[in-house]
C-alpha positions in Angstrom: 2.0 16.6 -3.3 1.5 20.5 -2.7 -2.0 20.2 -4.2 -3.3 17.1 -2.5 -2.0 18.8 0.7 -3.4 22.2 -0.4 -7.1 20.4 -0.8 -6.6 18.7 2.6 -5.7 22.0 4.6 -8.6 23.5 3.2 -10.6 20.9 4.8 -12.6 19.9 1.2 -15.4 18.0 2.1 -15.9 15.1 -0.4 -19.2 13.9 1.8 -21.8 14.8 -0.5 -19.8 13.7 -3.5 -19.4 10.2 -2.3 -23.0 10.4 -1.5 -24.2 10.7 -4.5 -22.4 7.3 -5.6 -18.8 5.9 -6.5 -16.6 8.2 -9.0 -18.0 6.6 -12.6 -14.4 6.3 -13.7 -13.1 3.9 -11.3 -12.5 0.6 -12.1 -15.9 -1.1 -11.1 -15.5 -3.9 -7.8 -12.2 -1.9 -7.1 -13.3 0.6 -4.6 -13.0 0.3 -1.0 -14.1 4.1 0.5 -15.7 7.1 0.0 -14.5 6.9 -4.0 -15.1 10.7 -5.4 -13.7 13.6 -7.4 -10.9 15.3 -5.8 -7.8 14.4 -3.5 -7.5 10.5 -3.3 -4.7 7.9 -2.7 -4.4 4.1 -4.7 -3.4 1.6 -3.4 -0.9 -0.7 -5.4 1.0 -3.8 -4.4 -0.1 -7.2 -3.6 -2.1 -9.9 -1.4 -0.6 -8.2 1.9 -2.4 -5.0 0.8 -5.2 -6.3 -1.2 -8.7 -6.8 -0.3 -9.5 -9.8 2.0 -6.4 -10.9 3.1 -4.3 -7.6 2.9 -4.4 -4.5 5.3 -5.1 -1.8 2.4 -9.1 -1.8 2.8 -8.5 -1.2 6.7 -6.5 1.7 5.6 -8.9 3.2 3.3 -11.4 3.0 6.1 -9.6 5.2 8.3 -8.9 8.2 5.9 -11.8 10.8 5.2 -12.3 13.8 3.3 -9.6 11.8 0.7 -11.1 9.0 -1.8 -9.4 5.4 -1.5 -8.6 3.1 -4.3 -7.2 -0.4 -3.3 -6.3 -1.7 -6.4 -3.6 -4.5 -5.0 -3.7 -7.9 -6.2 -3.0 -11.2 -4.4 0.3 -13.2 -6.1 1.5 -10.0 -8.2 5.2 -8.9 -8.0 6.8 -5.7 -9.3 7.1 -7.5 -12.9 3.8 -9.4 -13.2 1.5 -6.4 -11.8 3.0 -4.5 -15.0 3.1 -6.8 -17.0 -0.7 -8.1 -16.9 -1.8 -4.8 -17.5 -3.1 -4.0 -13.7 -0.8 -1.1 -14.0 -2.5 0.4 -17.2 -5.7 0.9 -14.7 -3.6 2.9 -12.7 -2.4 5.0 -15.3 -5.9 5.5 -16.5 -6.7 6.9 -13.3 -3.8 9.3 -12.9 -4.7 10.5 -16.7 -8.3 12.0 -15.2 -8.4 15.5 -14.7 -9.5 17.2 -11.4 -8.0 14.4 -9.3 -4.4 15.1 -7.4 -3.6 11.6 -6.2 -1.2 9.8 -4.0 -0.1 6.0 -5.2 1.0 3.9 -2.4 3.5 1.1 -4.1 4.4 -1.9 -2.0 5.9 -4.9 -3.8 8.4 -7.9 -2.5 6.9 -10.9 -1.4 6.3 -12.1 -5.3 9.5 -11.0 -6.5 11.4 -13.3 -4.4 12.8 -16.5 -6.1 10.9 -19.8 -6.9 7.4 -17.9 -8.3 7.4 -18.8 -11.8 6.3 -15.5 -13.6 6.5 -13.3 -11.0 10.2 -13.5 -9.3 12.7 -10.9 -10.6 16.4 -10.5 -9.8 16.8 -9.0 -6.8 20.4 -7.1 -8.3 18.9 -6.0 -11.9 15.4 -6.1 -11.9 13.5 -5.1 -9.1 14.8 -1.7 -7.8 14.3 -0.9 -11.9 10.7 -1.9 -12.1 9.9 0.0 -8.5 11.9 3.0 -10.3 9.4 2.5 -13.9 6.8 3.1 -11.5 8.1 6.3 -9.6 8.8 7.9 -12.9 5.4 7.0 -14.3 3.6 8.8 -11.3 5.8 11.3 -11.5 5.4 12.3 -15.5 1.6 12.0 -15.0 1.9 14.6 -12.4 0.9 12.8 -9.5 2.8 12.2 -6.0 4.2 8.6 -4.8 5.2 7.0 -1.5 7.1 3.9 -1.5 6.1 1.0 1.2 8.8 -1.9 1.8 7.1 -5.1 2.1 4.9 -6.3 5.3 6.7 -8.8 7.5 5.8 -12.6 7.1 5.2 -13.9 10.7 7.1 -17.4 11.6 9.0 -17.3 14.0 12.3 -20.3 14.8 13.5 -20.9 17.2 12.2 -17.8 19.3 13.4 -15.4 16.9 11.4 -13.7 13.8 13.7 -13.9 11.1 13.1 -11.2 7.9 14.2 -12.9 4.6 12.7 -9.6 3.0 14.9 -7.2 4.6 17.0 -7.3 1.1 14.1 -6.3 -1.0 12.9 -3.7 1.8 16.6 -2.7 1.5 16.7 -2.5 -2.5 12.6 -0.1 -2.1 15.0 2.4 0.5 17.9 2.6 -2.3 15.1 3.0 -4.9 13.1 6.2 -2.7 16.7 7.9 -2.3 17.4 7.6 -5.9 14.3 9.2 -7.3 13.9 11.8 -4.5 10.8 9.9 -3.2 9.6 9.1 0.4 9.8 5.5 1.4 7.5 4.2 4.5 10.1 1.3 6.1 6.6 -0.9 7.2 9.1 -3.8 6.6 10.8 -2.6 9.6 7.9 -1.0 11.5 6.1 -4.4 11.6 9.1 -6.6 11.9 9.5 -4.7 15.4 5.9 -5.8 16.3 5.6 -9.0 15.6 9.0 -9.8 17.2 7.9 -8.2 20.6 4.4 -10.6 20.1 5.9 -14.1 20.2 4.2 -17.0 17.9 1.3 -16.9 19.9 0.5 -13.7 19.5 1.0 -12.9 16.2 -0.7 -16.2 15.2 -4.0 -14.0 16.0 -3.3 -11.8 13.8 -3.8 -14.1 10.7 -6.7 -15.0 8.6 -9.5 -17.9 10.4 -8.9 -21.6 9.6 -9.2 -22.6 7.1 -7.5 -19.8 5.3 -4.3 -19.3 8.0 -0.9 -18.6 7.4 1.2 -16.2 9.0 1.7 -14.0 5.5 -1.8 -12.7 5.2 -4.0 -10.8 7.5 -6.8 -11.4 9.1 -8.7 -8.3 11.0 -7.2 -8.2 14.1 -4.0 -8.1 11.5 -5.8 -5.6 8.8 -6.1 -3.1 11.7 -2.8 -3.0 13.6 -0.8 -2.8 10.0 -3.1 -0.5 8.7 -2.8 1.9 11.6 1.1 1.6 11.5 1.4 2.8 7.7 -1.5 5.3 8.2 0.7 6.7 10.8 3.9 6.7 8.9 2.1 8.7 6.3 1.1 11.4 8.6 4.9 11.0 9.5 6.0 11.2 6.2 3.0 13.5 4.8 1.5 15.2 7.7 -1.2 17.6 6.0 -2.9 13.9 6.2 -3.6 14.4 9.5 -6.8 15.9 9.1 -8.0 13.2 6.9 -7.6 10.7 9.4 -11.3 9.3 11.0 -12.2 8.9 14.3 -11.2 5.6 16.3 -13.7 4.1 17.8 
């Protein structure tokens, strides 16, 4: 990431760029912020990130001076994402010239059992398709940070339980294995919506019709995104300067 982080220290504006419209290249209706040439980060996982129901367009909102490409898609897993061809966008992106990017991967919630399609084995086949995509960013020459899936929010019996602490497990195994970071938001939001109670985190979920306590609805977009925006600067913190302004 020594490039990205070299652009960010130097404080490269990309205002006027992302003025003068959204980087031609991108995939059209995939954009979320301030898309130009230069330092960016993509976003790739599924419907917990994506747009509408996901927190990764609240995160692109609150990075500047870096363009932001949420290109995560509701019901993909670490198998069907590839294996639709989603991933080939990706690729195409990291093949551009002039462009030092930062892929955010955050897969799990598909790849448990019972999703015809979509499920892999949790032993044999999901650390090796989060480890295809490490070494894909990595022999294109771009940088990768590893995200362990978003909690789910039902609570029993007073207690939040975390049936995808396993998979968060087998992301952590995968980061030390490839020499890449690995932002535990598994973890981090488990932690909050425990302290919440049902009630609370109830508000953080979509409007009726369209609630569960998987997705995100705003109130949800912007406490998740805030927590992985500042496990970056944790992980990454040249991003510090590219964070905007809170209200």
């Amino acid at each position: 990431m020594k490039q990205l982080l070299t652009l960010l220290a130097a404080g490269l504006s990309l205002a006027t760029s992302a003025q003068a419209g959204p980087d031609a290249s991108a995939p059209r209706g995939e954009t979320t912020a301030n898309v130009a040439t230069g330092p960016r980060i993509v976003l790739v996982g599924d419907s917990t990130m994506a747009p509408r129901s996901g927190y990764g367009n609240a995160l692109c909102a609150r990075v500047q001076q870096v363009a932001c490409i949420n290109l995560a898609r509701g019901g993909r897993s670490s198998k069907s994402f590839r294996a639709e061809g989603l991933w080939d966008s990706v690729m195409a992106l990291l093949a551009e010239k002039g462009n030092k990017t930062l892929v955010l991967i955050q897969f799990g919630h598909n790849d448990q059992p019972g999703k015809p399609g979509r499920s892999t084995d949790l032993a044999t086949e999901f650390g090796p398709n989060m480890a295809g995509y490490v070494k894909d960013v990595k022999a294109a020459g771009h940088d990768v940070v590893l995200l362990t899936p978003l909690t789910r929010r039902t609570f029993k019996a007073g207690e939040l339980p975390n049936d995808l602490r396993p998979w968060a497990e087998a992301i952590l195994a995968v980061g030390a294995e490839q020499g890449v970071p690995v932002l535990d938001l598994n973890a981090i939001s488990h932690a909050a919506v425990a302290a919440m109670g049902q009630p609370a985190a109830d508000t953080l979920a979509e409007a009726p019709p369209r609630f569960d306590r998987t997705h995100v609805g705003p109130k949800g977009a912007a406490l998740f995104s805030e927590q992985v925006l500042e496990g970056l600067v944790t992980l990454k913190p040249a991003l510090t300067g590219a964070k905007t302004l809170l209200p």
